[in-house]
C-alpha positions as CSV (number, residue, x, y, z in Angstrom):
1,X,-15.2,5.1,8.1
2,X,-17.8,4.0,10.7
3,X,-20.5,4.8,8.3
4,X,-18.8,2.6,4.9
5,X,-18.5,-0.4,7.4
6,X,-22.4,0.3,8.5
7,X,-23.2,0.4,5.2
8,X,-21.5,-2.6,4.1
9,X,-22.7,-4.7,6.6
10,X,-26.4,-3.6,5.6
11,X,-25.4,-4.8,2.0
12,X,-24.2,-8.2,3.3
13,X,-27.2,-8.8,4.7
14,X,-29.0,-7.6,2.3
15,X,-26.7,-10.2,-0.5
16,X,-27.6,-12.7,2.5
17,X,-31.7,-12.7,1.9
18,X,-30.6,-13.6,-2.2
19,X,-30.4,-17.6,-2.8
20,X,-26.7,-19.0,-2.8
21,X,-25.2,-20.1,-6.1
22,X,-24.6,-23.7,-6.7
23,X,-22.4,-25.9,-7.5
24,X,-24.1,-26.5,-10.6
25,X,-27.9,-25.8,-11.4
26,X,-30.7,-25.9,-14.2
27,X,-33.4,-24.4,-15.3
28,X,-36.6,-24.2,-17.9
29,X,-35.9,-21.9,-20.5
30,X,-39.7,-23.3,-22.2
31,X,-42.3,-25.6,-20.5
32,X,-45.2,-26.3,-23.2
33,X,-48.2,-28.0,-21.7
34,X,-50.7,-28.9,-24.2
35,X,-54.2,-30.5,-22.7
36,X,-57.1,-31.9,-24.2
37,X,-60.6,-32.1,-22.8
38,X,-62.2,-35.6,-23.6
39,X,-66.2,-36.3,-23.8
40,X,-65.7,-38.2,-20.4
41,X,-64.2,-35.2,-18.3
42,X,-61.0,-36.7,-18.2
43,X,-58.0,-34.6,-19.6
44,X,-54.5,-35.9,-21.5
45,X,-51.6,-33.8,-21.0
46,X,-48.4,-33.8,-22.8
47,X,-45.8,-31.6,-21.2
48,X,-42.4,-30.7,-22.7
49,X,-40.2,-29.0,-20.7
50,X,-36.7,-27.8,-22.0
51,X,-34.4,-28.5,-19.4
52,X,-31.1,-25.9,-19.3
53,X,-28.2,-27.7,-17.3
54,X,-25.4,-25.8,-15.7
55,X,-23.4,-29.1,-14.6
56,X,-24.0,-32.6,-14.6
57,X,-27.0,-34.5,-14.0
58,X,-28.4,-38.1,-14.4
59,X,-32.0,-38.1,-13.3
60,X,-34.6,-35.6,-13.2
61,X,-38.2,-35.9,-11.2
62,X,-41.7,-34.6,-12.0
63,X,-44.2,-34.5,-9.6
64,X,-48.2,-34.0,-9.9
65,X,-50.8,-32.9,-7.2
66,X,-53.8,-35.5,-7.8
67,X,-56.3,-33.1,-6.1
68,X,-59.2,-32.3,-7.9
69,X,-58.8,-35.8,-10.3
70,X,-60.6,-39.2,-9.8
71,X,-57.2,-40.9,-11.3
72,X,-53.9,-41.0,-13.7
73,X,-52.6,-42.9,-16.2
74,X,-49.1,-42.4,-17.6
75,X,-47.6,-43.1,-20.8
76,X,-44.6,-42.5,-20.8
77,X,-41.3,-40.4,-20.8
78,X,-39.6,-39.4,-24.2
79,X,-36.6,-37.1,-25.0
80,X,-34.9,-36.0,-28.5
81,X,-33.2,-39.4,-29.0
82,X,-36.9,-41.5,-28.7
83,X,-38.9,-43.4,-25.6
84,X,-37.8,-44.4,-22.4
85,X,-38.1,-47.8,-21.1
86,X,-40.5,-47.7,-17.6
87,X,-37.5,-50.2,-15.3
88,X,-36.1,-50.0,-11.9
89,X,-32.6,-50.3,-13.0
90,X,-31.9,-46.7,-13.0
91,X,-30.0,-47.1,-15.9
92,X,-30.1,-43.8,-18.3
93,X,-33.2,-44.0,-20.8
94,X,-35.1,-45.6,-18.1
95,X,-37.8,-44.3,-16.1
96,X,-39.9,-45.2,-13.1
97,X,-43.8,-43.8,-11.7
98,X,-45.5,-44.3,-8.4
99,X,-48.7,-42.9,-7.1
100,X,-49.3,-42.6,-3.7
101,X,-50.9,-40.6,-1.0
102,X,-52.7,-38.2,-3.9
103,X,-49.2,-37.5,-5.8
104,X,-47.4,-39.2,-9.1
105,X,-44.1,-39.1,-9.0
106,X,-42.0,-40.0,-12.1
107,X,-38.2,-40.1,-12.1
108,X,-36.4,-40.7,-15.1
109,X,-32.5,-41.4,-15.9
110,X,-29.8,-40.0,-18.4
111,X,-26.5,-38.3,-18.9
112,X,-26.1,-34.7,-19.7
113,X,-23.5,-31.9,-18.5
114,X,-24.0,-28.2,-19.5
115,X,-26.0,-28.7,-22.5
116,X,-30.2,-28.6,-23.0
117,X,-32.2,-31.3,-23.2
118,X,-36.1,-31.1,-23.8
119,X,-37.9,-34.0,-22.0
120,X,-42.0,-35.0,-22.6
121,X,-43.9,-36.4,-20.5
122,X,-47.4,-37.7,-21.3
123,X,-50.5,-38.6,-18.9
124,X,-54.0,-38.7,-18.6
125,X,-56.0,-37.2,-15.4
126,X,-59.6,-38.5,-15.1
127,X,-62.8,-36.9,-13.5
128,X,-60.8,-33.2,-13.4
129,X,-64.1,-31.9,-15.0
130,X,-67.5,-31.3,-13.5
131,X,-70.7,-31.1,-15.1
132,X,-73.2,-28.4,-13.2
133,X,-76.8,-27.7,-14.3
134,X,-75.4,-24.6,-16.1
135,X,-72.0,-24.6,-17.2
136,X,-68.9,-27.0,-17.4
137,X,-65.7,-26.5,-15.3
138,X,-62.3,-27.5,-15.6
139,X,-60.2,-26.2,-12.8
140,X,-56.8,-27.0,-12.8
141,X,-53.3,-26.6,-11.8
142,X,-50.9,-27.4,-15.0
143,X,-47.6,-26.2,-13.2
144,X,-47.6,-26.8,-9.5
145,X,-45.6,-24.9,-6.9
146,X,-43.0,-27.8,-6.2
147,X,-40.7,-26.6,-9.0
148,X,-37.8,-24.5,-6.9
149,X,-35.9,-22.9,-10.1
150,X,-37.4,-20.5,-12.8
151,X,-38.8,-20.8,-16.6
152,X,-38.1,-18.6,-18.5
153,X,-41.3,-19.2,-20.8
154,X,-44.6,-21.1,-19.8
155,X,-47.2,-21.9,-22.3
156,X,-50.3,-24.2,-21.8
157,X,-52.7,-25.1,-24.3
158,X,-55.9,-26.4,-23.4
159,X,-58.0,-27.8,-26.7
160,X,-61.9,-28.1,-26.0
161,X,-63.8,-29.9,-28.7
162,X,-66.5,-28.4,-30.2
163,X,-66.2,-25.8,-28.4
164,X,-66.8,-21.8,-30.1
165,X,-65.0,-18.8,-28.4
166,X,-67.9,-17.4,-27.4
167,X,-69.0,-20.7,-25.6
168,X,-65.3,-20.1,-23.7
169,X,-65.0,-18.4,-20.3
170,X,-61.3,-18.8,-18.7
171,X,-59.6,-17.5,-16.0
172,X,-55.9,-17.1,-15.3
173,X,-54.6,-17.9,-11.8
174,X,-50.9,-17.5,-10.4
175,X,-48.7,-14.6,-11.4
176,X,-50.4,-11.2,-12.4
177,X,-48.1,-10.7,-15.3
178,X,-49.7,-13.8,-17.1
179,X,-52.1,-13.8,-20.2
180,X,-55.4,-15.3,-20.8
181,X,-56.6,-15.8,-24.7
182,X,-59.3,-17.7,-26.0
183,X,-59.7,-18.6,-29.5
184,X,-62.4,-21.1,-31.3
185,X,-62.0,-24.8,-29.6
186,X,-58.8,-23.8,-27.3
187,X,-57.7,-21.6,-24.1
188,X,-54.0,-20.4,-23.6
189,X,-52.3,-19.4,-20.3
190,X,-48.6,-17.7,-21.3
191,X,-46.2,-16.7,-18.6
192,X,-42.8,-15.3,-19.0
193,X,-40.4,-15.6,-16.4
194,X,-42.2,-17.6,-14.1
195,X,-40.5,-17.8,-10.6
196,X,-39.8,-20.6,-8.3
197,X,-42.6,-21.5,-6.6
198,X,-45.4,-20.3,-8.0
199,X,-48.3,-21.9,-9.8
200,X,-49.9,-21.5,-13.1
201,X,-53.4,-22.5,-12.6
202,X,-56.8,-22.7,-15.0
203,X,-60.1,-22.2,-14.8
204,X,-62.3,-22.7,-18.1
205,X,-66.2,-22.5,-18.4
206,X,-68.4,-24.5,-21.2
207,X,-71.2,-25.6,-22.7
208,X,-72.3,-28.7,-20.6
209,X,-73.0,-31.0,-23.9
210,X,-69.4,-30.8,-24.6
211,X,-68.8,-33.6,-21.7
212,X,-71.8,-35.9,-21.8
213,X,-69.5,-38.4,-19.5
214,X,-68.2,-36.0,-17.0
215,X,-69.3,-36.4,-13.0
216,X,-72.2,-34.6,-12.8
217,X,-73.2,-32.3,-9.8
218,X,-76.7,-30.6,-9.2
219,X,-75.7,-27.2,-8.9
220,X,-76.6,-23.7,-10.6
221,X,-72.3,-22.7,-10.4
222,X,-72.3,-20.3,-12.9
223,X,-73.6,-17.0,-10.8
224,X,-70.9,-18.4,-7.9
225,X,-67.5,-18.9,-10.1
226,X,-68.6,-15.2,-11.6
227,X,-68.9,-14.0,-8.0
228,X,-65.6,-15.7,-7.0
229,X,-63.9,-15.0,-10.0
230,X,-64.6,-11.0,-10.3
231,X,-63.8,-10.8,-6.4
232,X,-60.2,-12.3,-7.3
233,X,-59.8,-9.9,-10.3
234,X,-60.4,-7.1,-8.1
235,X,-57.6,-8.4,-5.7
236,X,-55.3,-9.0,-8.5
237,X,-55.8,-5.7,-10.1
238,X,-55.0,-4.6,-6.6
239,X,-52.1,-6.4,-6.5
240,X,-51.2,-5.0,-10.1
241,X,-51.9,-1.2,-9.0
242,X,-49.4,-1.8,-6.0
243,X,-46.7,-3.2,-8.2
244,X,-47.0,0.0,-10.8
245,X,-46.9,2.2,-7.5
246,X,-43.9,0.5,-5.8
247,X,-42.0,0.3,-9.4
248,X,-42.4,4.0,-9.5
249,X,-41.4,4.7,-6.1
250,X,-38.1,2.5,-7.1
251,X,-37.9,4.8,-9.9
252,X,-39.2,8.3,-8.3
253,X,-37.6,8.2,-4.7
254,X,-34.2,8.3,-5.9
255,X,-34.9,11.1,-8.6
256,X,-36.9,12.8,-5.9
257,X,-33.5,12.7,-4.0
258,X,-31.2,13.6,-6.4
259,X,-33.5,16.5,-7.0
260,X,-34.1,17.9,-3.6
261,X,-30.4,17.2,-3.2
262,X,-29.3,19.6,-6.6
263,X,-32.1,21.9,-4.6
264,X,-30.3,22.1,-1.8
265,X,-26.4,22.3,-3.3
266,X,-27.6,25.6,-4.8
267,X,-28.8,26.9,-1.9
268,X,-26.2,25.6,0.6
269,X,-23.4,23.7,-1.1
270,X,-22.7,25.7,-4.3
271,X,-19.1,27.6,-2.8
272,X,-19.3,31.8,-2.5
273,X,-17.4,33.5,-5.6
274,X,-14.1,35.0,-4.5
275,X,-13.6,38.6,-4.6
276,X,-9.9,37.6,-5.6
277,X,-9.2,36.4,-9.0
278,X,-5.7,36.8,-9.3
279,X,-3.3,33.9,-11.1
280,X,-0.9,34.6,-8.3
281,X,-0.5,36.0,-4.7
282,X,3.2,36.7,-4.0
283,X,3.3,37.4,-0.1
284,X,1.1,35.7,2.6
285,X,-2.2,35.4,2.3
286,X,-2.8,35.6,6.1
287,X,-0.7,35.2,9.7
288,X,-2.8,32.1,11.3
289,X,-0.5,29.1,12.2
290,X,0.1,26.8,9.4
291,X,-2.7,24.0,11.0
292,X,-5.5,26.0,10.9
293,X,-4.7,26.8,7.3
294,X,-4.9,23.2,6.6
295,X,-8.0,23.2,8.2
296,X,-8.7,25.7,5.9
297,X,-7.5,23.9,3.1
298,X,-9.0,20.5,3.8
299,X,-12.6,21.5,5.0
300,X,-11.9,21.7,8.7
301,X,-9.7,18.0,8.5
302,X,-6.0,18.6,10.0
303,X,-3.4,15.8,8.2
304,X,0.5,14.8,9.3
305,X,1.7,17.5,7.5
306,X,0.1,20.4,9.5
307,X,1.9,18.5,12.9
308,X,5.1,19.0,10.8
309,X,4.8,22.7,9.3
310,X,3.3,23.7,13.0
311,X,6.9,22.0,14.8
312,X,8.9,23.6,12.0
313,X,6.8,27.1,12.8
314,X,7.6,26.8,16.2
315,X,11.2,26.6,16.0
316,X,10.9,29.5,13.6
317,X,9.2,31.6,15.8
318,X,12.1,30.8,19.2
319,X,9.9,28.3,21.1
320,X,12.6,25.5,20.2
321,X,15.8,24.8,18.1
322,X,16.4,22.5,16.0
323,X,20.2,20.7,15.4
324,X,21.4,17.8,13.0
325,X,23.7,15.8,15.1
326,X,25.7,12.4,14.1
327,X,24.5,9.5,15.2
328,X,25.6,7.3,17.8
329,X,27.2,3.9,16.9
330,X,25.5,1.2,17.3
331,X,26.5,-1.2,19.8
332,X,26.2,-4.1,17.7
333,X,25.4,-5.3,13.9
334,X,22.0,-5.8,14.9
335,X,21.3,-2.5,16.7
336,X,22.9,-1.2,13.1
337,X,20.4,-3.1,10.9
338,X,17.6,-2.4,13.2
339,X,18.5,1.7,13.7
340,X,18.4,1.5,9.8
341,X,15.5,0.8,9.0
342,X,14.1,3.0,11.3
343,X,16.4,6.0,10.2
344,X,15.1,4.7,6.8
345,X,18.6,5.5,5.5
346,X,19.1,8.9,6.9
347,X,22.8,9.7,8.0
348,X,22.1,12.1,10.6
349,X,19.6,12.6,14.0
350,X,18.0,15.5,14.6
351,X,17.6,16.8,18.2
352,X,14.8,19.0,18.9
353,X,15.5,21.1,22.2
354,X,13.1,23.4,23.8
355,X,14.4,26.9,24.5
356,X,12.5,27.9,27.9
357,X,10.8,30.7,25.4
358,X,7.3,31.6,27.4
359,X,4.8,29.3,26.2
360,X,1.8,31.8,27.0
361,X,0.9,33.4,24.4
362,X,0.8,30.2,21.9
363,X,-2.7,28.7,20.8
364,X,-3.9,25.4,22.9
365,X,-2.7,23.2,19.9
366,X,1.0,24.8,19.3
367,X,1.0,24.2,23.0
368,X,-0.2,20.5,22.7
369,X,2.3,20.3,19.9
370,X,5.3,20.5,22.0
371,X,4.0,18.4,24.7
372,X,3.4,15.4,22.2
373,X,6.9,16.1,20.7
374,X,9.0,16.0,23.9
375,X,6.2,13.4,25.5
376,X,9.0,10.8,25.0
377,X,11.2,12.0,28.0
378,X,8.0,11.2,30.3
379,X,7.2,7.2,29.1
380,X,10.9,6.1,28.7
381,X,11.7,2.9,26.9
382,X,13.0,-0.3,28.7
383,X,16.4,0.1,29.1
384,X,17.1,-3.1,26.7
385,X,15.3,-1.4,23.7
386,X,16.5,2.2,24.5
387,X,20.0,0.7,24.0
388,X,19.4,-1.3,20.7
389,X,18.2,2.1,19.1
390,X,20.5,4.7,21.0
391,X,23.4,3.3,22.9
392,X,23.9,2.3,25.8
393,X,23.8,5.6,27.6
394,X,20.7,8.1,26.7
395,X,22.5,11.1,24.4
396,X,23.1,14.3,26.2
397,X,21.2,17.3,25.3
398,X,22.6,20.4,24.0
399,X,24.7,22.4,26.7
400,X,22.0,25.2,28.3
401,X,19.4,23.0,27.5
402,X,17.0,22.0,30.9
403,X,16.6,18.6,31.7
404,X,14.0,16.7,29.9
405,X,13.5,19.3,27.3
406,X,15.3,17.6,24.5
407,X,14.3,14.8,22.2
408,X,15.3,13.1,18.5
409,X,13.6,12.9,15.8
410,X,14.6,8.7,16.2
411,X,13.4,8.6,19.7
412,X,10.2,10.3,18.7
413,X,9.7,8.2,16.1
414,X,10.6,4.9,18.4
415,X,8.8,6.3,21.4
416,X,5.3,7.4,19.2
417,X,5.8,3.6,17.5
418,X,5.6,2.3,20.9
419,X,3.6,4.5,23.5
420,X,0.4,3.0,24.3
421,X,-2.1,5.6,23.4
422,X,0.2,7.4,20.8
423,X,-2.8,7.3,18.3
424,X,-5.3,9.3,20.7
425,X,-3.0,12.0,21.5
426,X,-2.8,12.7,17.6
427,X,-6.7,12.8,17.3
428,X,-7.1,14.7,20.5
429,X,-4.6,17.3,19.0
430,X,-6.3,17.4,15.4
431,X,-9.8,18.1,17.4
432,X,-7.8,21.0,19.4
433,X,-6.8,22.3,15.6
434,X,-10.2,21.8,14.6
435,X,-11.8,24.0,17.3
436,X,-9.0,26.8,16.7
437,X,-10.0,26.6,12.8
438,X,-13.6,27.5,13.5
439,X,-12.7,30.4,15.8
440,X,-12.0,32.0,12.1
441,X,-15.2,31.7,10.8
442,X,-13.9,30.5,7.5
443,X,-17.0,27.4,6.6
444,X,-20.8,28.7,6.5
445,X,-22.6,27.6,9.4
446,X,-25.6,27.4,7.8
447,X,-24.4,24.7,5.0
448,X,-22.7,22.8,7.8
449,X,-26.8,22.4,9.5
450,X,-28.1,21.8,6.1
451,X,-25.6,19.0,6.0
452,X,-26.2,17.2,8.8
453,X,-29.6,17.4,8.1
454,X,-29.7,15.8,4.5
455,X,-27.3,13.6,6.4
456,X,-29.7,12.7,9.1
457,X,-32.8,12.4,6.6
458,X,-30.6,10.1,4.4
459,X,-29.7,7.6,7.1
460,X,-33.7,7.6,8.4
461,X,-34.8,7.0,4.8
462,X,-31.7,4.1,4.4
463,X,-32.7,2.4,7.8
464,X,-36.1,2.4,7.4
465,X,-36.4,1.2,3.6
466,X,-33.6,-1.1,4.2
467,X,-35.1,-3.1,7.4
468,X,-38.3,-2.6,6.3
469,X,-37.8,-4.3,3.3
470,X,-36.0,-6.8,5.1
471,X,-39.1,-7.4,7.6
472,X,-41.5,-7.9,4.0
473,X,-39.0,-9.8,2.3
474,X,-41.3,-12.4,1.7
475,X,-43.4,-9.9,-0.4
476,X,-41.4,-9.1,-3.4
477,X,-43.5,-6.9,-5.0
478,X,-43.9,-4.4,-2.1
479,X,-40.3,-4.6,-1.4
480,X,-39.6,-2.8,-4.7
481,X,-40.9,0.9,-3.4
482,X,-38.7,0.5,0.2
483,X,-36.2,0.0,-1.9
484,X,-36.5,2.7,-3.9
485,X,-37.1,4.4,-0.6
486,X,-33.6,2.9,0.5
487,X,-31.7,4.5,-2.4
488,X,-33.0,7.4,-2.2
489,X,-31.8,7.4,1.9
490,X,-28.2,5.9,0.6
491,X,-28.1,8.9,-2.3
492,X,-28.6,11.4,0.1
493,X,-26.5,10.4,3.1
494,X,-23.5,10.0,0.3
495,X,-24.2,13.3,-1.4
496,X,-24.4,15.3,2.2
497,X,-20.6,15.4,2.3
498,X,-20.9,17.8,-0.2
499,X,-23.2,20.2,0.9
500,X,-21.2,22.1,2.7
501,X,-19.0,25.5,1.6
502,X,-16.9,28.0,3.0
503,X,-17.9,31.4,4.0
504,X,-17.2,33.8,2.0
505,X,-14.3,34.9,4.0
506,X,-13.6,31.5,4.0
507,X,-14.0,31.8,-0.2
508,X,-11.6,34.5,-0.3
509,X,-9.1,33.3,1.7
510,X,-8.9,30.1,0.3
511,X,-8.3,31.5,-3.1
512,X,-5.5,33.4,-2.1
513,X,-3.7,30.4,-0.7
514,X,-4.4,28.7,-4.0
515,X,-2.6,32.0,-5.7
516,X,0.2,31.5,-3.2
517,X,1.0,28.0,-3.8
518,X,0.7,28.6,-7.5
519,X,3.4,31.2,-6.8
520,X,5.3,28.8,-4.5
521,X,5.0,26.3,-7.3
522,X,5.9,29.0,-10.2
523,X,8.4,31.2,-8.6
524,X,11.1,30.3,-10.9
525,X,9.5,30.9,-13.7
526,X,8.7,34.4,-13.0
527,X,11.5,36.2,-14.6
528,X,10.3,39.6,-14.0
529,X,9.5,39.9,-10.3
530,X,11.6,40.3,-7.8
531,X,13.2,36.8,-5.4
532,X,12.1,37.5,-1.8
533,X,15.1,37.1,1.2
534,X,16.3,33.8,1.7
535,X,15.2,34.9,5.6
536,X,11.3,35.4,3.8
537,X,11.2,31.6,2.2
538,X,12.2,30.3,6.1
539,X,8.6,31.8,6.6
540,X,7.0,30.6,3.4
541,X,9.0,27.4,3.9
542,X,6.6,26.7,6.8
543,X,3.6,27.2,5.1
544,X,4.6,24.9,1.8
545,X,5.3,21.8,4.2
546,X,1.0,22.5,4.7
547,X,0.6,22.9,0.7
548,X,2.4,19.8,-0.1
549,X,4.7,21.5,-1.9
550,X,7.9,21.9,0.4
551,X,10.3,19.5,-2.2
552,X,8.9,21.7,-5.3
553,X,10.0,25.1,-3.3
554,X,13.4,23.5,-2.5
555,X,14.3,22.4,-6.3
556,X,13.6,26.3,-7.2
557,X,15.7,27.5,-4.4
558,X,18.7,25.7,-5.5
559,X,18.6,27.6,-8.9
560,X,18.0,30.8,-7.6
561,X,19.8,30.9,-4.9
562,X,23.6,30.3,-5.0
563,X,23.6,30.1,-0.8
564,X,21.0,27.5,-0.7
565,X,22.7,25.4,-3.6
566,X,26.2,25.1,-1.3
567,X,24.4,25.3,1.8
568,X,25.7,28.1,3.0
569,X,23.0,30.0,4.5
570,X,20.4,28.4,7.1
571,X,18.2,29.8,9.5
572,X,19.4,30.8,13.4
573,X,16.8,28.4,14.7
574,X,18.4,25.6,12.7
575,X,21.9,23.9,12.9
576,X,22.6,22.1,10.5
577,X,25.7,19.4,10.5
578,X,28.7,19.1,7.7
579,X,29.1,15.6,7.4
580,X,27.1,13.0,4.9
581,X,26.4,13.2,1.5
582,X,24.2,15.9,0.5
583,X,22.4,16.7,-2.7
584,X,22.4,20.3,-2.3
585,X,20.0,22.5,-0.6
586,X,21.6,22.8,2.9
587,X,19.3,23.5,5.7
588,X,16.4,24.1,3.4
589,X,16.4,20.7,1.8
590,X,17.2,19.3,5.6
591,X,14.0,21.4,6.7
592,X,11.7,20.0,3.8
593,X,13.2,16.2,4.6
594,X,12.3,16.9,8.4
595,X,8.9,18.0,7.5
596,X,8.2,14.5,5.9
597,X,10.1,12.9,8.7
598,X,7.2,13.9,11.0
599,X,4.3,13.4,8.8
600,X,5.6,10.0,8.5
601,X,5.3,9.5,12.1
602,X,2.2,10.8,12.5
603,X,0.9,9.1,9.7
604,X,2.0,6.0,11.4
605,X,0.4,6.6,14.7
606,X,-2.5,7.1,13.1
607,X,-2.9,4.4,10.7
608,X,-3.0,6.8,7.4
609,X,-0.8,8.3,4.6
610,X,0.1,11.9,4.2
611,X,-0.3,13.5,1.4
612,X,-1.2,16.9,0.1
């Protein structure tokens, strides 16, 4: 879990660096700029732009950089329905210009929401060309980077009269994705998908008798602008050559991954073949305590329901005894409402009494186990709450019994609800579980280092290509290979989890358990082998509350066996009462109902849901 909530907060930040949608928006889906050259170096320009609204809008600005010009002139503002009028009223279909501080700014006003509209400007920029000794130059910038939303299509047309193609040398500047053709008389610049931002600029070479008029300068530019102009090709081919590279790494890095991670699977994750291939296995599989065969069972994890099958196992085996008792009344209506839902309808308590039985010879978690079960007798409620759940006086224990060595399965449920640290002591006894499940050598050591380290490599690769990126976000073209390099780190820290397999003990063994639930699951079915003793299923019963399958066991028994059906027959370490409705089953069904009883608890301390 602490590793989704790092990741997720990377990927907030990461949605953080992306521009906010607005309320509403717009767009260019086309900006045609067509320019003409005139004998006197000045230039007209009449630029449409398709406007795509997302909302609704009443005025609209356009604003031109006057560097590089001697003056402007505008004409005028048009859209689909004809002219605007130039007013200050700012009444729709009017429009307004001022020039100031090397800048024109036109506004214009209308109505539209959520539809396209294509406006068309039209101006004329004087003294933008200059005559050297060898050549002619217009340098200019048709789309400037004060627009702050995209177009989806830019195309400017620049028309020099008289000119030939091969009297035409142009030069694109801005994004490297954009086009440069020349034809007889004319120069277009294209540009798809032109960000916010950025510029589309021209530079265009000719013959010098094309613009008698223009301002004159006594200069031999040509061998210059070719210097210039070839050094900033270089540089943008560059530029190009780091894009393809980091748009392969985007691609490569996580193929790479996947790869080395299918590389290593075979060699570490893929699981050992079983020497067992049997459909079913009709005795147990092995003697180790129910929790460390759900640690078998759940790659090393313990859950609720091993907490359950190990307190059920250890009344089996004489270390306690386990009695259904009838409840106390409640002292009042509320005490009854309130012991309800906790009893969660049940019509019975059961007591859970320790027998004295030597404690020795169990494993460190069986012992924990008990601890944690009778830990309620050691951090007694205030008197006030232990009387609105049991009465006012604490219930007796069973005659024999020693003092403190007796607890309910209400007051541990009430007592786990409420002890401060209750959670820890179920995570300190999965651990204990843990470390007795590895003791049995039943998961490949070397997969479990081969994990961790894919693990390991995967966050390094995530962390760096994620903050480096994050340090160059300014640079979107060289973010694109970190963040390949980032997938690639995310693909392998998720795909560690499963590089890692049993031994082949481990392999074996878990096969067999497989065979025995099948078996447990089956039984019934079987017509032509033989039941076990009712006193064998009070050991298999144990080991089906770890399989999940406790309730599917029970439904068999009642059609096999007659005793279990009338409740008749239940195990010495369990006493079961005869009052309450019952649907059959007897102590069996009782035993299965307890083992969910506990795992419900457990869940609960923890925060999680049993399940099998």
């Amino acid at each position: 879990m602490k590793t989704v909530r790092v990741l997720l907060l990377m990927l907030l930040a990461w949605a953080l660096l992306a521009p906010g949608a607005a309320a509403k928006s717009f767009h260019f889906s086309r900006a045609e700029i067509a320019a003409e050259v005139t004998p006197s170096g000045a230039m007209w320009i009449t630029e449409r732009r398709a406007y795509d609204f997302d909302g609704s809008f009443s005025w609209a600005t356009y604003m031109l950089d006057l560097r590089g010009a001697t003056g402007v002139s505008f004409a005028g503002v048009s859209d689909e329905s004809g002219a605007y009028t130039r007013a200050r009223s700012q009444a729709p279909g009017t429009y307004d210009v001022a020039v100031r501080a090397g800048e024109m700014v036109v506004r214009w006003y209308f109505r539209a929401a959520d539809t396209k509209k294509t406006f068309t400007l039209r101006y004329r920029v004087d003294g933008v060309v200059t005559r050297y000794l060898d050549t002619a130059e217009l340098y200019w910038k048709f789309v400037g980077t004060g627009w702050d939303v995209r177009s989806d299509d830019v195309l400017v047309t620049v028309r020099v009269p008289g000119a030939r193609r091969a009297d035409l040398r142009a030069w694109g500047h801005g994004p490297l994705h954009g086009r440069v053709d020349l034809d007889d008389g004319q120069v277009r610049l294209s540009v798809q998908n032109l960000t916010p931002h950025t510029f589309v600029e021209g530079r265009i070479l000719f013959p010098t008798s094309l613009v008698p008029g223009a301002p004159a300068v006594s200069e031999q530019a040509l061998p210059r602008i070719l210097e210039e102009e070839g050094r900033w090709a270089a540089e943008a081919n560059r530029k190009r050559l780091l894009y393809r590279v980091n748009l392969i790494m985007l691609i490569a890095a996580p193929l790479a991954a996947l790869l080395l991670w299918f590389v290593i699977y075979r060699r570490y994750g893929k699981e050992h073949r079983s020497q067992f291939d049997g459909e079913y296995y009709r005795e147990l599989p092995a003697r180790y305590p129910p929790a460390v065969l759900g640690a078998l069972w759940r790659w090393g994890t313990p859950r609720p329901e091993d907490f359950a099958a190990t307190i059920i196992d250890l009344a089996r085996r004489g270390y306690l005894r386990i009695d259904e008792e009838q409840p106390p009344e409640a002292p009042s209506l509320a005490a009854s409402l309130v012991r309800l839902v906790v009893r969660s309808g049940q019509d019975k308590v059961v007591r859970f009494t320790r027998t004295g039985k030597s404690e020795n010879d169990l494993a460190a978690f069986e012992r924990e186990a008990l601890d944690i079960l009778f830990s309620p007798k050691t951090s007694p409620l205030k008197p006030s709450v232990r009387a609105l759940f049991f009465g006012r006086q604490p219930p007796r224990p069973p005659a024999g019994s020693p003092d403190g060595m007796s607890v309910t399965d209400e007051e541990f449920r009430v007592y786990t609800a409420a002890r401060k640290g209750g959670r820890q002591k179920f995570v300190d006894w999965y651990k204990r579980v843990e470390q007795a499940a590895r003791w049995y050598d039943f998961f490949d050591a070397g997969s479990e280092r081969m994990r961790g380290r894919t693990a390991m490599a995967g966050g390094i690769l995530l962390a760096g290509g994620f903050f480096t990126s994050i340090g160059g976000a300014a640079s979107g073209t060289f973010m694109l290979g970190l963040m390949g390099i980032a997938i690639a780190g995310l693909l392998l820290l998720i795909l560690s989890s499963p590089l890692r397999r049993r031994s082949p003990k481990g392999a074996d063994q878990l096969a067999q358990w497989q065979a025995f639930r099948r078996f447990l699951t089956d039984f019934s079915n079987l017509k032509d082998a033989p039941l076990p003793a009712l006193s064998v299923w009070e050991y298999y019963l144990v080991y089906a509350v770890t399989l999940g399958v406790a309730d599917r066991v029970i439904e068999q028994m009642r059609t096999l066996y007659p005793q279990v059906q009338d409740g008749s027959y239940a195990p010495s370490w369990y006493h079961a009462g005869n009052w309450g409705s019952r649907d059959g089953g007897g102590a069996f069904a009782s035993l299965a109902s307890l083992g969910d009883s506990l795992s419900g608890t457990v869940s609960a301390a923890l925060g999680q849901s049993s399940s099998s």
